[in-house]
N, C-alpha and C positions, 0 to 999 in steps of 0.2 A: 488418503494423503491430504495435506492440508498445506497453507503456506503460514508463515511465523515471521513478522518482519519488524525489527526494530531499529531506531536512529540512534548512532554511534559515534562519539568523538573523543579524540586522543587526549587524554589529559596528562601534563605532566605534573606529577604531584611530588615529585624532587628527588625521587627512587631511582634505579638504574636504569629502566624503562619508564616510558609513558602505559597507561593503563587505558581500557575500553573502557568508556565509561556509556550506560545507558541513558538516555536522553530520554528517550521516547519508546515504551514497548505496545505495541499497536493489538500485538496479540496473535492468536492463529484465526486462519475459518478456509472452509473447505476449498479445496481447489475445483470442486464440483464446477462453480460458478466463473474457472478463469477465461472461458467463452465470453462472459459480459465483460470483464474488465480489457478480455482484447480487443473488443466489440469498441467500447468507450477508450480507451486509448488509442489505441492503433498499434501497439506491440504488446506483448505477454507483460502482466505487473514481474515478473521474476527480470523482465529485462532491468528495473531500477535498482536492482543489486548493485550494489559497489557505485551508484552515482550519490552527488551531493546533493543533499534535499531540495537546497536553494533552487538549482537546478532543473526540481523535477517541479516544481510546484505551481506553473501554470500549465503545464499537460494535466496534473492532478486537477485542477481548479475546472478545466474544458472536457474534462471525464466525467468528474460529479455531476456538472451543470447539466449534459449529456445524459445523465443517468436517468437526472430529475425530469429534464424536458422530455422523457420519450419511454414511460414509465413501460406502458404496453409492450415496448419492443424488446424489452429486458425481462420482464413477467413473462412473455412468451421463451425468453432460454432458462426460466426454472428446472433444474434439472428432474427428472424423472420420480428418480430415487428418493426424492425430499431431502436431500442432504443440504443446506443451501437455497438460497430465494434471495430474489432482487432487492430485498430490503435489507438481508445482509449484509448482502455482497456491496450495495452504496455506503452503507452504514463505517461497513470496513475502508472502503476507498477515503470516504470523508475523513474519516479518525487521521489515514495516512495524510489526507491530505491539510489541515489543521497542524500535525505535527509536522509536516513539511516549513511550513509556514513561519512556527515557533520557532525551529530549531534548521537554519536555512546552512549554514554550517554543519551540519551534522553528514554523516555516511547511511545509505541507506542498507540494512541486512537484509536481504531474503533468504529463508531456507524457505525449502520443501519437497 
């Protein structure tokens, strides 16, 4: 299982509907690692479903910083199975957190 998370905003392009438009596709990586990012958060990254990036993007910015500052303490929840590593799992947080930033109107997608 992995998670897939892209930023999304409604464009109306003069059609009957507005359309999704992708802003930002961040990409997948495993959910192996969503220990660390609850770890540096303070709730599941799935929680940022459906919020506005703008929004999310100094939890994001106080997650990364987190990640960086305390490198050992996230190395030590590499999961077992090798699926996933603390370099990752930042690497991912950052992209999110960069596109937050860009794109602060945007909707955030989680699947997984």
């Amino acid at each position: 299982m992995s998670y897939d998370i892209g930023l999304y905003l409604k464009v109306d392009t003069g059609g009957p509907e507005p359309i999704d438009y992708c802003a930002a596709d961040i990409g997948n990586y495993t959910s192996n690692v969503a220990g660390m990012w609850h770890d540096a958060l303070g709730h599941r990254l799935a929680d940022l479903h459906g919020r506005r990036a703008g929004d999310c993007a100094d939890a994001l910015t106080r997650a990364v910083h987190d990640m960086q500052q305390r490198p050992d303490h996230y190395q030590a929840m590499n999961p077992r199975n090798g699926w996933g590593d603390y370099e990752g799992a930042l690497d991912y947080l950052a992209r999110l957190r960069i596109a937050c930033l860009a794109h602060p109107a945007a909707e955030i997608n989680v699947s997984h």
